[in-house]
N, C-alpha and C positions, 0 to 999 in steps of 0.2 A: 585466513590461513594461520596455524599457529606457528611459532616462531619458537625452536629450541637448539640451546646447546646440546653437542655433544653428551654432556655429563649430565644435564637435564633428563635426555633422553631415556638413558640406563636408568634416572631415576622415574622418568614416567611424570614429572611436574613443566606445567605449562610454561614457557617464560609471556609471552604475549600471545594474543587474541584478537583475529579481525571477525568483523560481521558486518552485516547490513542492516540490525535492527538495533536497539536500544533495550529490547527485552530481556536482551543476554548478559547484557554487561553487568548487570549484580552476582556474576558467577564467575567472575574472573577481573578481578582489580587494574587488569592489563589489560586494558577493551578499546581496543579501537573502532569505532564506528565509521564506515563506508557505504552507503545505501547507494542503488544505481539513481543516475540525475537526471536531470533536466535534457533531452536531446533535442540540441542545435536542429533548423533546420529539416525537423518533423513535419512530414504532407498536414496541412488544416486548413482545408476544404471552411469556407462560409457553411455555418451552420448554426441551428435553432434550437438548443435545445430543452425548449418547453413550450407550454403546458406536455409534462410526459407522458406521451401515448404508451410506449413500451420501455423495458430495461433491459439491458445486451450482459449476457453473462457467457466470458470468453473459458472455453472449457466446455465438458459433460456434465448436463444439470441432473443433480444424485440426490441423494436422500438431506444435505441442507435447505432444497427447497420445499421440504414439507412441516418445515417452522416459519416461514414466514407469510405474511399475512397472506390470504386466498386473495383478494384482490390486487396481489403486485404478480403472486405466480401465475395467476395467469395472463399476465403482460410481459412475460422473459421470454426473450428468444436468445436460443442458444448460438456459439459462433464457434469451432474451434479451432479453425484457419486462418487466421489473422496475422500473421507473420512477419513481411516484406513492410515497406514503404508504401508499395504499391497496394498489399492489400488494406494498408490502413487508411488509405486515404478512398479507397474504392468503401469500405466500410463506414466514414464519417460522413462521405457523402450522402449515404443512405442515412444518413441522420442516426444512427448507431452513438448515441452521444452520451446516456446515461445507465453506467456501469452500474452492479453489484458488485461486494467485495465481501466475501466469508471464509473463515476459518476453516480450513480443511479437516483439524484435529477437534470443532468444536460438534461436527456432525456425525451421527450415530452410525455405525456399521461395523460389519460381521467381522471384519480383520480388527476393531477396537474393541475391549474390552470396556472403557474410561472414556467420558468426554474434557476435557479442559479446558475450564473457562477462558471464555473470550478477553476478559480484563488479563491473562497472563503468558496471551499468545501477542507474537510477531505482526505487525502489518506487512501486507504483501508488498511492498517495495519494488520487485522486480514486473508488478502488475502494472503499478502505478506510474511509472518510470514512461513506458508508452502511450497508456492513458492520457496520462494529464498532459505529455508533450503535444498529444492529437488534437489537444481541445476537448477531451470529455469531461464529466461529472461523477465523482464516484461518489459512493454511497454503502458507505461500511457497517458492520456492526460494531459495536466497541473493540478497544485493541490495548495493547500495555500502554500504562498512562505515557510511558517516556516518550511516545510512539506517538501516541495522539497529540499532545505537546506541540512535538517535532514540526506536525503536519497539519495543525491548527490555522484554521480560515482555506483548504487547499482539499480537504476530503471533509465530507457531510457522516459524520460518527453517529448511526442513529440506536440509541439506547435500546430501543422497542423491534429491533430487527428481527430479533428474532421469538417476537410472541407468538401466540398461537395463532393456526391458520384462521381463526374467526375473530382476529384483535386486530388491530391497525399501530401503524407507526404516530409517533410524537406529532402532534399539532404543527409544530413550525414545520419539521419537513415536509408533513404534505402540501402547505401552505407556499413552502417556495417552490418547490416539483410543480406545483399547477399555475404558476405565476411566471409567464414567459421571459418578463421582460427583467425579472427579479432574477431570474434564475441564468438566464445569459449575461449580466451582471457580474452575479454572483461568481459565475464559470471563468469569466475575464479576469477578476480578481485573483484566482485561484492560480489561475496559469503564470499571471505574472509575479506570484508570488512562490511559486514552486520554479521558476526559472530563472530565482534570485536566490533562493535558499537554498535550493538542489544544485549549482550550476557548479557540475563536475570538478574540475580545478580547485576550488573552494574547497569540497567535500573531504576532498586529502588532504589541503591543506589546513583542516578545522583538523584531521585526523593525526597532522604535524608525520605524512609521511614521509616529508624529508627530512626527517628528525631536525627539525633546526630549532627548534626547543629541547635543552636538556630534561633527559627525563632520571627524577631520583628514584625512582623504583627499579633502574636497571643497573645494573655494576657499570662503571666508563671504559669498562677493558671491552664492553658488549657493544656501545656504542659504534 
């Protein structure tokens, strides 16, 4: 939410900037980063999630699934009920455990004119938020570097996501996707380090929302 004076206002200039992504903050010197966190206390049901039989893509699968490889679309099952506690834990139970994650603005359609590279779009954050709390695996295409950074060893960035439907993804991925015991591993690490890194409380306080750090970029009469 931006944050202006009065006199700001009449002029139409920002004084500060919250978001959730990292992608934005080069557009406004005043960026405050908030991304949703880690949830306490999320249903995670025992689960397997490999060698991957299928990949759960939460939403209406559109026209991004006609760039990636013919051998993963035809292992997506669509979900787009998934809501509640209840339903997530009735969903992870079904072994629902390894997510796709794409760019809305990087797939082709009649209301876009322009696609927008994936290197300078947002990760979905608010996707990932219940994902990762449930115990799944996500599996992204590239995202802005500040992004991927952020989220490094906790989401699987596969460069190759979106080749052509007769091209396959990066060696190591498919490598730990079919390697059960690698890839539950893998998924454990990720949780417990998305529920040290994301853990709510922190997230503000990295973001100093209780201003208890002076900041010199604002007048003291604002403080």
């Amino acid at each position: 939410m931006p944050w202006e004076t009065p006199s700001a206002k009449q002029r139409g200039a920002l004084i500060e900037n919250w978001s959730y992504t990292h992608a934005y903050a080069s557009k406004n010197p005043r960026h405050r980063i908030v991304p949703p966190g880690y949830i306490e206390r999320f249903p995670r049901p025992p689960t397997t999630p490999g060698p991957v039989g299928h990949f759960s893509w939460l939403g209406i699968v559109g026209r991004c699934m006609d760039q990636i490889p013919r051998d993963v679309q035809r292992r997506v099952s669509q979900h787009y009920n998934v809501r509640t506690y209840e339903d997530w834990e009735d969903h992870m139970s079904a072994n629902h455990t390894v997510y796709l994650s794409l760019h809305k603005e990087s797939c082709p359609s009649r209301h876009r004119d322009t696609v927008r590279p994936s290197r300078e779009q947002p990760m979905e954050y608010f996707r990932l938020s219940s994902i990762i709390s449930a115990g799944g695996v996500v599996v992204s295409e590239p995202s802005h570097p500040a992004d991927e950074a952020a989220l490094e060893g906790m989401v699987l960035f596969e460069p190759e996501m979106r080749t052509n439907a007769s091209g396959s993804w990066t060696a190591a991925t498919r490598t730990l996707l079919h390697d059960g015991p690698a890839l539950a591993a893998w998924r454990d690490r990720a949780v417990a380090a998305y529920a040290r890194e994301f853990q709510p409380v922190e997230l503000l306080r990295k973001a100093d929302a209780w201003n208890e750090q002076p900041r010199a970029d604002i007048p003291a009469t604002l403080e």
